[in-house]
Backbone as numpy.savetxt, mean C-alpha at the origin, in Angstrom:
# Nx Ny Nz CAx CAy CAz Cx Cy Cz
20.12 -21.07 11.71 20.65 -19.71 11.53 20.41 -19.20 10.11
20.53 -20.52 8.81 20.48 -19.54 8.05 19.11 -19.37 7.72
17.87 -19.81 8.26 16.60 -19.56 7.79 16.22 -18.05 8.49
16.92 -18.29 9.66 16.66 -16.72 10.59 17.35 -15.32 9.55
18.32 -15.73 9.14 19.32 -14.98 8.18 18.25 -14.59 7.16
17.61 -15.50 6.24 17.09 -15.04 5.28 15.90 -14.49 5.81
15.35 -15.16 6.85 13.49 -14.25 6.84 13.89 -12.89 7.13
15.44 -12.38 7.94 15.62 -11.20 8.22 16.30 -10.61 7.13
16.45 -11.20 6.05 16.54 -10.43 4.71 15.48 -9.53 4.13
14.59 -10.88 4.34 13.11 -10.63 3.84 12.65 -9.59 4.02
12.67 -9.30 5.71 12.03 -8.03 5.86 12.68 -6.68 6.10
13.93 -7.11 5.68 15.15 -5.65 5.37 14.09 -5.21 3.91
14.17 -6.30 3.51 14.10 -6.35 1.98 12.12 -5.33 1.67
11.38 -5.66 2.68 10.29 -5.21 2.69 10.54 -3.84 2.74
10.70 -3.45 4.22 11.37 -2.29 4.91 12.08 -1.51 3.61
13.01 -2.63 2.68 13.35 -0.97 1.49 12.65 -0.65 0.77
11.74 -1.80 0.20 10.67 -1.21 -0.59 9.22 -0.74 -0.77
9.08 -0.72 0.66 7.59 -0.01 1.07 8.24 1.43 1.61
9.14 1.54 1.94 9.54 3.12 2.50 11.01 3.34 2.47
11.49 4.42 3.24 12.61 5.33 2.75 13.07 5.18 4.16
13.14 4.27 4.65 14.45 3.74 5.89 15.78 2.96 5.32
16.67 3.64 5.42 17.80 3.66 4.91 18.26 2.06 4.91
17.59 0.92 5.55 18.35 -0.27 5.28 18.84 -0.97 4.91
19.21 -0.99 3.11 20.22 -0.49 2.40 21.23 -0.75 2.37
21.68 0.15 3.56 23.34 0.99 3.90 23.66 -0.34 4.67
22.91 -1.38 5.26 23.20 -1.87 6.52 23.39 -3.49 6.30
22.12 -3.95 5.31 21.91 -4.74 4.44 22.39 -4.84 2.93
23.04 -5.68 2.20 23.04 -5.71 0.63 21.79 -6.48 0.51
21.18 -6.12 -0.11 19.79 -6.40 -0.89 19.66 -6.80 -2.11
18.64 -8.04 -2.46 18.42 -7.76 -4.21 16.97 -8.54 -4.19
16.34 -8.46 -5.66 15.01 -8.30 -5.52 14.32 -9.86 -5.28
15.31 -11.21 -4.94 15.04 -12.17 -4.14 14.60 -11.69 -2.49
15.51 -10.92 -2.14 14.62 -10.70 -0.92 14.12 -9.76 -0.69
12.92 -9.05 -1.79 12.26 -8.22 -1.85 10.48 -9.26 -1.52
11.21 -10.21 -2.95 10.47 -11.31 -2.64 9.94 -11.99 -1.45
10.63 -12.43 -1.16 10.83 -13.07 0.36 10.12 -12.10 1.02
10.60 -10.94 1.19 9.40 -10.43 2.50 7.78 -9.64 2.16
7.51 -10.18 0.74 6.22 -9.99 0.51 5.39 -10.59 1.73
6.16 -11.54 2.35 5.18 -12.17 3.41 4.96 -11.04 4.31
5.62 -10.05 4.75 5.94 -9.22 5.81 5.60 -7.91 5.37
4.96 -7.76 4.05 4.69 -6.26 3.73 3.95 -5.61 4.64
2.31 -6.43 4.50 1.77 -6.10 5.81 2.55 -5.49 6.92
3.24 -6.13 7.75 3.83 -5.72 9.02 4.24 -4.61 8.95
4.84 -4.50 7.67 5.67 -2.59 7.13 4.25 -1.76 7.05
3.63 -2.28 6.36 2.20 -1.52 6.33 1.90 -1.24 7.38
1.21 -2.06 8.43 1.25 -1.57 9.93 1.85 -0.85 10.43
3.44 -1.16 10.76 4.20 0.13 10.87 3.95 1.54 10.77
3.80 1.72 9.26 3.57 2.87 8.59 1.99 3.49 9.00
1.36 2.98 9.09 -0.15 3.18 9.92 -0.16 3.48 10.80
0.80 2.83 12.04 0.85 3.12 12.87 1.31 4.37 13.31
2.36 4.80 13.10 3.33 6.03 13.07 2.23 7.10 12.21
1.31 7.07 11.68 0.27 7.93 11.11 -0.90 8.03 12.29
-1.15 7.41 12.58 -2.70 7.22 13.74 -2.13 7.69 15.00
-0.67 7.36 15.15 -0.22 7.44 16.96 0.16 9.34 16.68
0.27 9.92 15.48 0.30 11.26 15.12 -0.97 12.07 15.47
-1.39 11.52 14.56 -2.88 12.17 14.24 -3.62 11.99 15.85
-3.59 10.61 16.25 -4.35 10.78 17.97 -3.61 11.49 18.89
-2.07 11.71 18.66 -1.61 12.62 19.69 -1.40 14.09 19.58
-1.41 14.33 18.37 -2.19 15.94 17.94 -3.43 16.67 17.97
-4.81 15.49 17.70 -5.77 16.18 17.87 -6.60 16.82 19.41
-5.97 16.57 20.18 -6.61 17.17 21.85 -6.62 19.07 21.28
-4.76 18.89 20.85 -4.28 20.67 20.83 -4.64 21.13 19.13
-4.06 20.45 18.79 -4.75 21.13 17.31 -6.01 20.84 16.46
-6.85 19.80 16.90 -7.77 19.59 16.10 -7.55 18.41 15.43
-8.86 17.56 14.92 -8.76 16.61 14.08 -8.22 16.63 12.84
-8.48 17.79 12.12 -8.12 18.56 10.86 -6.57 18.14 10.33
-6.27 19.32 11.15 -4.86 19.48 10.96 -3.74 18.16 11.87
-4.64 17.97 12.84 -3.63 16.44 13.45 -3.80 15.49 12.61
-4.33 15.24 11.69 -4.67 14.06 10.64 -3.58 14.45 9.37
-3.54 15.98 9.00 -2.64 16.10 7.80 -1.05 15.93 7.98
-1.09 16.13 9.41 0.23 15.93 10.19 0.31 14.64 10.18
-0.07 13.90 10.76 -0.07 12.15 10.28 0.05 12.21 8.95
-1.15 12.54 7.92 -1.03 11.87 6.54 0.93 12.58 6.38
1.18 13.11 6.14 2.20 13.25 6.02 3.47 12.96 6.80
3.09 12.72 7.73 4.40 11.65 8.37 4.75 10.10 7.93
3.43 9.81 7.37 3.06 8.27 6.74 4.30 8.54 5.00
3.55 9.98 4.64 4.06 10.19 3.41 5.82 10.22 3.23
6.20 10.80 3.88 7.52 10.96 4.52 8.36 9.67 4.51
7.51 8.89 5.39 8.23 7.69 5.64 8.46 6.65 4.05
7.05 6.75 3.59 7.18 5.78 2.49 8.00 6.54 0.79
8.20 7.82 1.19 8.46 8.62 -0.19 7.44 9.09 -0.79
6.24 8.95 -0.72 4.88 8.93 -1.19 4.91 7.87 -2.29
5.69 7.14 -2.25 5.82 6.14 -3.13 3.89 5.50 -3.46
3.47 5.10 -2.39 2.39 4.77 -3.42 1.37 5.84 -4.08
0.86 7.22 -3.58 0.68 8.12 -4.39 1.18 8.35 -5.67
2.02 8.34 -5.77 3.06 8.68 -7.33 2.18 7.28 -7.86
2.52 6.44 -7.43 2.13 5.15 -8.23 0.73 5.32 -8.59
0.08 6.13 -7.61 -1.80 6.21 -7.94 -2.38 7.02 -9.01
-1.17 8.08 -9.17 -1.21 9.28 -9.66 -0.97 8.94 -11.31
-0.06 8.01 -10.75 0.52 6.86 -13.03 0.01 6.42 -13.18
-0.82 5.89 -12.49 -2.22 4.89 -12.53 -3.12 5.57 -13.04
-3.72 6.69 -12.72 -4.94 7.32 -13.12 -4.72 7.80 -14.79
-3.67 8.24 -14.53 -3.27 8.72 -15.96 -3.08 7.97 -17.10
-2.85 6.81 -17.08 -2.93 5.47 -17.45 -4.08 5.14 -18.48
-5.07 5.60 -17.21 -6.01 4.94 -17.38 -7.32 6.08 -18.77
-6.33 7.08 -18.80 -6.96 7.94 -20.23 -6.09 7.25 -21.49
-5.39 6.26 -21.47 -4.74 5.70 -22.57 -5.93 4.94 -23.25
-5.45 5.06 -24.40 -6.55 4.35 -25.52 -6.14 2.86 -25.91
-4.73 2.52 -25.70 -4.25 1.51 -25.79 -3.13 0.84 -25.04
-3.29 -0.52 -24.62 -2.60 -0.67 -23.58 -1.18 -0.54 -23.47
-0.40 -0.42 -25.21 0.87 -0.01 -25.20 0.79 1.43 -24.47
0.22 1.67 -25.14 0.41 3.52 -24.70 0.17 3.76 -23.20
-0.89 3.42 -22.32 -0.93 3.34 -21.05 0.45 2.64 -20.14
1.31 1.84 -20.80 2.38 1.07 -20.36 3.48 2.31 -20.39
3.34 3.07 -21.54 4.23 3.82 -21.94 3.98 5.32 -20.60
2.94 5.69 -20.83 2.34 6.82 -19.70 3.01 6.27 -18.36
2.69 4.72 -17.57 3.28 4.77 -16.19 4.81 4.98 -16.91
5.83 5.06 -17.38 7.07 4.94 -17.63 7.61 6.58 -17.20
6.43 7.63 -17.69 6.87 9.27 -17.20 6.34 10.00 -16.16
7.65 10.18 -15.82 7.55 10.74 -14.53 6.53 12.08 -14.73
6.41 12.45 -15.34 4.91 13.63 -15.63 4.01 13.62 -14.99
3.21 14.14 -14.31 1.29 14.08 -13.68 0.91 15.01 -14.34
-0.02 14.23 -15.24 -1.80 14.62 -15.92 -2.34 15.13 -15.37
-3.52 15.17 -15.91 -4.61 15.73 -15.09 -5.36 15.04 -14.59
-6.18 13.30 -14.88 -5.72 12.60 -13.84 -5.17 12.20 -12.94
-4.40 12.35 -12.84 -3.20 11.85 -12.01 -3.23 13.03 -11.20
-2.98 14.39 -11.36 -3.43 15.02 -9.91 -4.82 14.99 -9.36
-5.89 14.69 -10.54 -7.16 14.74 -9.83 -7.21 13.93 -8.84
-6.54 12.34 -8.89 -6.32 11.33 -8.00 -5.97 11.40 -7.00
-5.31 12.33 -6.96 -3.98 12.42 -5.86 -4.50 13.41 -5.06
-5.11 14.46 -5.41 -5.86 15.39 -4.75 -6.82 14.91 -3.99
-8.33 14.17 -4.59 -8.83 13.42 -3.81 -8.37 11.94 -3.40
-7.78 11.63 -2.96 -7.14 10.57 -2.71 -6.53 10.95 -0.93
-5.94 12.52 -0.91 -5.35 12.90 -0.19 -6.44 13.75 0.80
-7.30 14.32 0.16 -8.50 14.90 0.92 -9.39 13.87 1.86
-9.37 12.98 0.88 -10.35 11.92 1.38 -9.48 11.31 2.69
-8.53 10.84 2.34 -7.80 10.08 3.33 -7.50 11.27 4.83
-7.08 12.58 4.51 -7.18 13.66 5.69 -8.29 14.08 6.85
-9.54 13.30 5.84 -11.35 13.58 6.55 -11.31 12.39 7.11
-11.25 11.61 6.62 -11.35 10.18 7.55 -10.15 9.94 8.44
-9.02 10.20 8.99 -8.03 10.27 9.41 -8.54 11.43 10.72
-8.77 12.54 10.23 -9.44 13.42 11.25 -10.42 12.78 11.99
-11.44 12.73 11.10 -12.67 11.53 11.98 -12.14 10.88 13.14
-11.30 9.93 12.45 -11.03 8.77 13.77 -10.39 9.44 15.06
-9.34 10.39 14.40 -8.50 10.75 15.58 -9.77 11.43 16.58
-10.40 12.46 16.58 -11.34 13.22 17.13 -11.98 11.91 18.24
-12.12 11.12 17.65 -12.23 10.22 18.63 -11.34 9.25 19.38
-9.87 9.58 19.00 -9.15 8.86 19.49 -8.57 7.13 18.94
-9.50 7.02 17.83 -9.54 5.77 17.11 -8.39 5.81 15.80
-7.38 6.72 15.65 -7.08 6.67 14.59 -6.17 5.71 14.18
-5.19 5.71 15.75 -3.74 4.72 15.83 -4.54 3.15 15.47
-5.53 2.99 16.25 -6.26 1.61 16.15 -6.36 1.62 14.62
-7.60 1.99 13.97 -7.61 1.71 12.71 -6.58 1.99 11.62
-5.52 2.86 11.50 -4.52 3.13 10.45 -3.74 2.42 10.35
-3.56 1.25 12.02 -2.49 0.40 11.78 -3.11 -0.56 11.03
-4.57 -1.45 11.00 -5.56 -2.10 10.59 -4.69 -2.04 8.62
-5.42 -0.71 8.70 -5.18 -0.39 7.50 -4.16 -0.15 6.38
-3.45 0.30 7.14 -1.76 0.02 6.80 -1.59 -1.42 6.04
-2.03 -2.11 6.85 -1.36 -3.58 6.85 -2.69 -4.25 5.55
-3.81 -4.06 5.72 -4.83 -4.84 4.81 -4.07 -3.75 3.37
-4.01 -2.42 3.74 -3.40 -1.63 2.02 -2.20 -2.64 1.22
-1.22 -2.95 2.17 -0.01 -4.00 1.58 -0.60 -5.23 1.21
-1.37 -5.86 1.70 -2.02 -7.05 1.56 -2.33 -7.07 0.04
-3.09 -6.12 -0.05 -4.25 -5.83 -1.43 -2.71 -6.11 -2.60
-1.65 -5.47 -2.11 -0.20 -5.34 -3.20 0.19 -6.93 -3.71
0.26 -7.43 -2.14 0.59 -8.59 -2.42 -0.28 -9.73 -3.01
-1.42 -10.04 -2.84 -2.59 -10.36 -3.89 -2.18 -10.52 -5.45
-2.19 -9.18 -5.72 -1.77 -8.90 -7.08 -0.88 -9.60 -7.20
0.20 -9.40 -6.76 1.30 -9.53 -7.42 1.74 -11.54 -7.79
1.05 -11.65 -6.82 0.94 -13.19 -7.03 -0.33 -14.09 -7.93
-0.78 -13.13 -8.10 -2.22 -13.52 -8.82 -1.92 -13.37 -10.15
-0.94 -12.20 -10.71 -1.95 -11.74 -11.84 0.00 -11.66 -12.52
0.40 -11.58 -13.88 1.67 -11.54 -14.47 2.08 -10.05 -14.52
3.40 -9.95 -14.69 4.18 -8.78 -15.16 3.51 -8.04 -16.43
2.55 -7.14 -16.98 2.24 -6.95 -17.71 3.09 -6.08 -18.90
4.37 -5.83 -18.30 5.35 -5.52 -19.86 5.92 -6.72 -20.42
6.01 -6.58 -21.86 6.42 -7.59 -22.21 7.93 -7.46 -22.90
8.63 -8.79 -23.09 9.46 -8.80 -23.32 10.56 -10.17 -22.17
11.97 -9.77 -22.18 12.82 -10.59 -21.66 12.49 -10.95 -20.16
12.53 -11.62 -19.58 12.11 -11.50 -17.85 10.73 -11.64 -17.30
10.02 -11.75 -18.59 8.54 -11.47 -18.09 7.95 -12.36 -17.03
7.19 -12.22 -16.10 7.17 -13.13 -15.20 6.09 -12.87 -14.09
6.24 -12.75 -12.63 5.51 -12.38 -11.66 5.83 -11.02 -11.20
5.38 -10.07 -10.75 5.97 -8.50 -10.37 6.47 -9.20 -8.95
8.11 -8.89 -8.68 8.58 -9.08 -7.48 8.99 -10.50 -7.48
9.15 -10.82 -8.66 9.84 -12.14 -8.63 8.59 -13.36 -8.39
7.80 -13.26 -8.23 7.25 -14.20 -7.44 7.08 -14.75 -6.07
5.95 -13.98 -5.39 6.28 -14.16 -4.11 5.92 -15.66 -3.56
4.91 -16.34 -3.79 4.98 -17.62 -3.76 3.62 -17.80 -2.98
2.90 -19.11 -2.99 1.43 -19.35 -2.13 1.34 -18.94 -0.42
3.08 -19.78 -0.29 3.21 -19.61 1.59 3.35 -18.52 1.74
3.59 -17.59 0.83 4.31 -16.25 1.96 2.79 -15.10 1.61
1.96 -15.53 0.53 0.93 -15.27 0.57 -0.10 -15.12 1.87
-0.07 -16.73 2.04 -0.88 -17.23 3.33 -0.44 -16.43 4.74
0.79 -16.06 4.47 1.47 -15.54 6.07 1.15 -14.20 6.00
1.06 -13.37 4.95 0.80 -12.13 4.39 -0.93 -11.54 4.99
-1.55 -13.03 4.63 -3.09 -13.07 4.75 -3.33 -12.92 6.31
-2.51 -13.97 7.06 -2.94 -14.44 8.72 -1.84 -13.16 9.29
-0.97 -12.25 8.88 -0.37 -11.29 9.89 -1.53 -10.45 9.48
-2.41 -9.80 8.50 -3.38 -8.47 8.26 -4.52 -9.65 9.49
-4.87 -10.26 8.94 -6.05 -11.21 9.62 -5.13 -10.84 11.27
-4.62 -10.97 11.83 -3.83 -11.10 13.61 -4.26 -9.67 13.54
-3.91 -8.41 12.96 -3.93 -7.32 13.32 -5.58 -6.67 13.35
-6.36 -7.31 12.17 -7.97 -6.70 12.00 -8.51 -7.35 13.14
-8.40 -8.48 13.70 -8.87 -9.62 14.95 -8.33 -9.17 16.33
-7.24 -8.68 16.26 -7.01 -8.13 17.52 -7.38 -6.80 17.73
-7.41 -6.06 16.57 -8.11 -4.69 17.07 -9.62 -4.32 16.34
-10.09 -5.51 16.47 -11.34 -5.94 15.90 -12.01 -4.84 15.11
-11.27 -4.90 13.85 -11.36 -4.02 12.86 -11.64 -4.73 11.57
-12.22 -6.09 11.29 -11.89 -7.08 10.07 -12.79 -6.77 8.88
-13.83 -5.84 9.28 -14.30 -5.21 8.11 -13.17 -4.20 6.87
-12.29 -4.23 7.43 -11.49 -3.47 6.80 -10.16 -4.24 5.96
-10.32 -6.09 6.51 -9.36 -6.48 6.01 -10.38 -7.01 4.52
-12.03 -7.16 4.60 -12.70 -6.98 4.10 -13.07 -5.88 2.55
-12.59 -4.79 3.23 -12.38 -3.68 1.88 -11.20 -3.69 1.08
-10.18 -4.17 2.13 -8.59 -4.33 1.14 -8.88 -5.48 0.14
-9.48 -6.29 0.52 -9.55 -7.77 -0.68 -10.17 -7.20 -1.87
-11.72 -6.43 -1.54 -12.28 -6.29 -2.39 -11.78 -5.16 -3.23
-10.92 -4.04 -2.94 -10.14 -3.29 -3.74 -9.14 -4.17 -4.84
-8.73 -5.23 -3.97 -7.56 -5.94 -4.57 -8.45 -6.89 -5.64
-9.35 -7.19 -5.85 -10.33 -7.74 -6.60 -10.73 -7.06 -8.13
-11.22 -5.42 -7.46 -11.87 -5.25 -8.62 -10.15 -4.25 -9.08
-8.98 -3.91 -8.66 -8.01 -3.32 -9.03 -7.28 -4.44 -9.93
-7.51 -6.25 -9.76 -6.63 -6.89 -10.41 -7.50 -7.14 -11.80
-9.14 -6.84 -11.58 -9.96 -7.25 -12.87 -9.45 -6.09 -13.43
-9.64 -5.25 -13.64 -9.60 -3.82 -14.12 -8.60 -3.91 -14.95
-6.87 -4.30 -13.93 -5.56 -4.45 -14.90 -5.41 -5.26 -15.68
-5.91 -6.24 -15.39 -5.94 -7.69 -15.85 -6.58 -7.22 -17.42
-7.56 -6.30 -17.70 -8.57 -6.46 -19.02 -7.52 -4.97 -19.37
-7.17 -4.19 -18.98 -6.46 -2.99 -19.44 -5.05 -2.92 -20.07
-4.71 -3.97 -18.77 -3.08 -3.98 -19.37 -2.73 -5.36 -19.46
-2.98 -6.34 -19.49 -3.07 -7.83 -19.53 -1.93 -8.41 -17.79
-2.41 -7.80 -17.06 -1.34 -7.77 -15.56 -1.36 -6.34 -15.07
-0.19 -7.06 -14.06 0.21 -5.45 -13.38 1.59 -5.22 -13.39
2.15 -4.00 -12.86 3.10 -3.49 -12.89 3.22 -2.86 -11.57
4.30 -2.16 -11.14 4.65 -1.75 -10.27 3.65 -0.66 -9.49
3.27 0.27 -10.60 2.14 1.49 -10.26 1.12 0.77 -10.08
0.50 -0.30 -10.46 -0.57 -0.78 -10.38 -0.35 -1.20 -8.61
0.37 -1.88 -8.11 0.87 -2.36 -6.95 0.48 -1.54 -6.17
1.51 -0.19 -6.41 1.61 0.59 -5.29 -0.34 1.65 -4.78
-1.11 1.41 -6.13 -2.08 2.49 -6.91 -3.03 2.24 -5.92
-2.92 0.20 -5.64 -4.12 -0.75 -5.19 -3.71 -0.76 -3.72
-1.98 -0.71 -2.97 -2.01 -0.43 -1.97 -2.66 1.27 -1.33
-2.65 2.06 -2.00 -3.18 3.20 -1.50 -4.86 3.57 -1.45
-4.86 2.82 -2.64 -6.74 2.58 -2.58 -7.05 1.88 -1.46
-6.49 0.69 -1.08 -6.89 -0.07 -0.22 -7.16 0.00 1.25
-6.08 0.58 1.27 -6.25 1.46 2.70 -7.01 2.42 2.88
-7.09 3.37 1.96 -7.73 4.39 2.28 -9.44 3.62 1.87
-9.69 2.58 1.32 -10.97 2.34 1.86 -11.41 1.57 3.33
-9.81 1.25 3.48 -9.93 0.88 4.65 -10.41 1.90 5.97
-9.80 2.73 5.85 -9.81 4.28 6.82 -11.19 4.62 6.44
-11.96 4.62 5.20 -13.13 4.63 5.06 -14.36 4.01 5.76
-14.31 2.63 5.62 -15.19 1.74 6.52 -14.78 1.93 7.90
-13.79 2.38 8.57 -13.39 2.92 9.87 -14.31 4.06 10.28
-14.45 4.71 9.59 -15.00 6.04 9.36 -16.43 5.62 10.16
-16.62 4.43 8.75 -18.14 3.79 8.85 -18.68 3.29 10.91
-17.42 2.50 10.77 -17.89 1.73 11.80 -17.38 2.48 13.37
-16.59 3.52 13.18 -16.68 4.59 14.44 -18.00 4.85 14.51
């Protein structure tokens, strides 16, 4: 009972911090079992994909690929807070810092640059064309859930790979440390979902986002941080929805 107890912490614990489902109120939470359900981000990722693609494919017959896709992108957005946008958006802006204090200091304000909307703008265009694409054919629910789940993947990577890049008291792993096993389980739930909807080129683009997003932080800011997390889950996917694009 109590291992069932905690894995269902875990993924309360996911569930609060990939999106804006009140579980919370229902659950007491703390960032041990935020930890803990790094194994399960994916699955939230899916989720969230899913509820975007099952939009976008059941809008486009009457309204079009267009607009049934922005209706998805934004039901996805909704759900998560746009939480990883914002994060993509501190990210970009970041990334006009001349020094890595100062870039540390930039994700800290809530402000958007001019990076940071350029990002977010195409970030959001891009992801609306390829989202349309699929749906028009009916492929969108299939691949967004794909993608959903390889975008969280790419988060969790990081976060176990690479250190807390502020420094000071606590310094450590972002998310506590999620650990090798819950890694591995993280890896084989995106791997179950690209294999069953034989989409694995795409669990393919999430790695390699998560690759060149952890070199990048790694030489910029000596680690990652939270925006970096959320910056590499939104890239990731949306190259995921990309090679979808490809392979429709």
């Amino acid at each position: 009972m109590r291992v069932v107890s905690t894995e269902v912490r875990g993924l309360a614990g996911a569930v609060a911090f990939l999106t804006r489902v009140p579980v919370g109120r229902f659950v007491a939470l703390d960032v041990r079992d935020v930890a803990r359900g790094g194994a399960l981000f994916p699955l939230v990722g899916a989720g969230v994909g899913a509820a975007m693609g099952a939009v976008a494919d059941g809008l486009a017959p009457s309204l079009g690929g267009t607009l049934a896709a922005a209706f998805g992108v934004a039901v996805a957005a909704a759900l998560t807070g746009a939480l990883h946008l914002d994060a993509l958006a501190d990210t970009a802006d970041a990334l006009g810092a001349r020094t890595r204090e100062r870039a540390l200091e930039i994700m800290r304000d809530h402000a958007i640059g001019a990076y940071g909307v350029t990002a977010l703008v195409l970030a959001l265009v891009a992801k609306v064309a390829a989202v349309a694409a699929l749906a028009t054919q009916g492929d969108a629910l299939r691949y967004a859930v794909c993608a959903g789940a390889a975008g969280r993947l790419a988060s969790v990577l990081l976060a176990a790979a690479l250190p807390y890049a502020r420094p000071g008291p606590g310094t450590g792993r972002v998310l506590g440390g999620i650990g090798r096993n819950r890694v591995l389980v993280a890896v084989a739930i995106t791997a179950a979902f690209c294999l069953w909807l034989h989409a694995l080129p795409l669990l393919a683009a999430a790695v390699g986002v998560a690759v060149v997003a952890g070199l990048a932080s790694r030489r910029a800011l000596g680690g990652v941080t939270g925006d970096v997390l959320g910056a590499a889950a939104e890239l990731a996917e949306l190259a995921g929805l990309v090679v979808a694009v490809a392979l429709a």
